[in-house]
C-alpha positions in Angstrom: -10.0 -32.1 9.4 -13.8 -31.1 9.5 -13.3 -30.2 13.0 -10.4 -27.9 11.9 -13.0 -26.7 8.5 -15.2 -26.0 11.5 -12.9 -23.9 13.5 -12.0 -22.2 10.4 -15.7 -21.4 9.4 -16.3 -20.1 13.2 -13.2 -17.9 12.6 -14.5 -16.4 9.8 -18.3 -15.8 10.8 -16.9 -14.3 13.8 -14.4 -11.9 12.7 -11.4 -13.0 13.0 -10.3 -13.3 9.4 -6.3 -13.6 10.4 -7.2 -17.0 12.2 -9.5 -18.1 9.6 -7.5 -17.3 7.4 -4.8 -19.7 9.1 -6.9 -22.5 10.0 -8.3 -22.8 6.0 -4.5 -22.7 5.2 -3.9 -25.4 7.5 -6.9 -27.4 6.3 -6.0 -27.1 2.9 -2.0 -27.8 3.2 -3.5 -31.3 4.2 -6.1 -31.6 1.3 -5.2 -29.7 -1.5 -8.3 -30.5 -3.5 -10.8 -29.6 -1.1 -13.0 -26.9 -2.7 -14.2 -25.6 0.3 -10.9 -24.7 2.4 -9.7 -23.2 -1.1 -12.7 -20.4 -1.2 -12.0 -20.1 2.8 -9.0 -19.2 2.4 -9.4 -16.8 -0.8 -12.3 -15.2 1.0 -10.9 -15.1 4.6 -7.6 -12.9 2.3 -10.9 -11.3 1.0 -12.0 -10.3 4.4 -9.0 -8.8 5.6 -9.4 -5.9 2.6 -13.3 -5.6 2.2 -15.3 -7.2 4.7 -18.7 -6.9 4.0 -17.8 -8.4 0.2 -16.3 -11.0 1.7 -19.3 -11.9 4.1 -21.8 -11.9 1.1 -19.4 -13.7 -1.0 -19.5 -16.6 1.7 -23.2 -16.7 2.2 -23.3 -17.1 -1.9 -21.1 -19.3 -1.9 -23.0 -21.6 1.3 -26.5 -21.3 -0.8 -24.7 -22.9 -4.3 -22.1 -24.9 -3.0 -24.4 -27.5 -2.5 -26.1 -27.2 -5.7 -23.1 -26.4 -8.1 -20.2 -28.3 -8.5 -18.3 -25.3 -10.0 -19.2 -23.2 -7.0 -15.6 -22.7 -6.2 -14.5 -21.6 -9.5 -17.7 -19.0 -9.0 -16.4 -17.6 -6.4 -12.8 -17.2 -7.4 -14.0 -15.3 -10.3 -16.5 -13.1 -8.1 -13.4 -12.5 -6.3 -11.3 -11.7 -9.1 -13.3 -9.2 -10.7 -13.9 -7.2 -7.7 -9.8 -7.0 -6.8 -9.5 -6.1 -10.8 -12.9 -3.3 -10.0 -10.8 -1.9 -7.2 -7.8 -1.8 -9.1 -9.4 0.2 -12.0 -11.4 2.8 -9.7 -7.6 3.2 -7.8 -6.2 4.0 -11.8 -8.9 6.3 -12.5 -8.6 8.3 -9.4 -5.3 8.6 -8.9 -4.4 10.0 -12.6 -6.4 13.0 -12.0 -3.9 13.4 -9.0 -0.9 12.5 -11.0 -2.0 15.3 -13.9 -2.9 18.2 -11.0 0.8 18.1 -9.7 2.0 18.3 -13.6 0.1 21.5 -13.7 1.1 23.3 -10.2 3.9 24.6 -11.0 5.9 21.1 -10.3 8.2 19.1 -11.0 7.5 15.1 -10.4 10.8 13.5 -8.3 11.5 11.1 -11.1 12.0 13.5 -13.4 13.7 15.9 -10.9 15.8 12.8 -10.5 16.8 12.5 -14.2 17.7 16.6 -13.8 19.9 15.8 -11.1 21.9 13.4 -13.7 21.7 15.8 -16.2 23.3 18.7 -13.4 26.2 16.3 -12.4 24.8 16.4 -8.4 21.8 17.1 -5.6 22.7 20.9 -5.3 23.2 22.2 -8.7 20.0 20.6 -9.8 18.4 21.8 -7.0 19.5 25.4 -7.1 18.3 25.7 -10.4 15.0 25.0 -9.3 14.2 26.0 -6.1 12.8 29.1 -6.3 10.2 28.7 -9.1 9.6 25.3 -9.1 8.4 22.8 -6.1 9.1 18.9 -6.1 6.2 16.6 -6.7 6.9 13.9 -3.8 3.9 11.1 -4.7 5.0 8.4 -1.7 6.8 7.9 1.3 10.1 6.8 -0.3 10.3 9.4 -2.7 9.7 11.8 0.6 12.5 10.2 2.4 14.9 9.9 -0.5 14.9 14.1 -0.9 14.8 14.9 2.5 18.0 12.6 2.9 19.0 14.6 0.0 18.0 17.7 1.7 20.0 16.8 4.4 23.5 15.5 3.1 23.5 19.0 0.7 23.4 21.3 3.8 20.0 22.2 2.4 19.1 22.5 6.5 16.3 24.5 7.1 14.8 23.7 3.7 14.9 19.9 5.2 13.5 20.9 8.5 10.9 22.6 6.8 9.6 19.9 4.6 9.7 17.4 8.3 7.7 19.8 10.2 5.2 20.0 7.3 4.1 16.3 6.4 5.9 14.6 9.4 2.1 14.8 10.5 1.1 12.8 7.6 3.3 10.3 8.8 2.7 9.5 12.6 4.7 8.0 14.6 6.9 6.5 11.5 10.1 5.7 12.9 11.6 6.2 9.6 10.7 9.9 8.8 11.4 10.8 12.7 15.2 9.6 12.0 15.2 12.0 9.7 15.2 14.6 12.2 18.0 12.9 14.1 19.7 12.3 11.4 19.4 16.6 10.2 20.9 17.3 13.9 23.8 15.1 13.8 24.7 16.2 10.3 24.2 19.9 12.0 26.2 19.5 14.8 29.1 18.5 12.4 29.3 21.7 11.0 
């Protein structure tokens, strides 16, 4: 087991967070209690978001563990307040975004969605909009949902359109390039 707590420290110091990460795991599947595979493993997850907290976290923690016998629960709650900080600053500037695409002469896709309920179907809904209004797409699956929409409506070159314009944003995702198979077979079957 200290061997393995070793390993696991060496891991960690060096790097390789994933491993460390595993080998505190492994460590603490065996002893539960042990304080110090507990804050491994909470900082080693740490590490694989926000290195450099993580690495000052552990050097903290090395100075009081030896001197506190709370110096677990220290660290846990260092660890906890910055994931709830990160979480806050991600609110704060991602409302701003939210309220900008209220104001552009848009319409978000869950409320495009409710119109589409409201219209009995994809194309009524969207024909009522899509000259004066565009669709607010705020994530991938929201982007894939409409283009599929798109799509299946005979909406063609609008669907082509919307691919060749944020397919960049997207790489090499496998699922946004099936959209563009999926727009030639559905094409081809007319």
């Amino acid at each position: 087991m200290k061997r393995l707590l070793k390993r696991a420290q060496m891991k960690f110091l060096g790097g390789s967070f994933d491993e460390a990460l595993r080998d505190y795991g492994m460590v603490l599947n065996d002893n539960p209690l042990l304080s110090e595979a507990k804050v491994g493993v909470i900082l080693s997850d740490l590490a694989l978001e926000s290195e450099d907290e993580a690495k000052a976290l552990f050097d903290y923690y090395q100075v009081i563990k030896s001197s506190s016998d709370n110096a677990d629960e220290i660290i846990d709650q260092l660890v906890e307040s910055i994931y709830n900080s990160k979480s806050k600053i991600h609110e704060i500037l991602l409302e701003p975004l939210k309220e900008q695409a209220e104001y552009e002469d848009g319409i978000r896709y869950s409320d495009f969605l409710k119109h589409i309920q409201s219209r009995n179907g994809f194309r009524e809904a969207f024909e009522d909009i899509m000259f004066s209004t565009r669709v607010i797409l705020t994530s991938k699956k929201e982007f894939m949902s409409f283009v599929t929409q798109l799509i299946t409506n005979d909406f063609h070159s609008m669907a082509l359109e919307y691919l060749d314009n944020t397919a960049p944003l997207f790489g090499n995702d496998q699922e946004v390039l099936a959209l563009y198979t999926k727009l030639k077979n559905n094409e081809n079957s007319l």
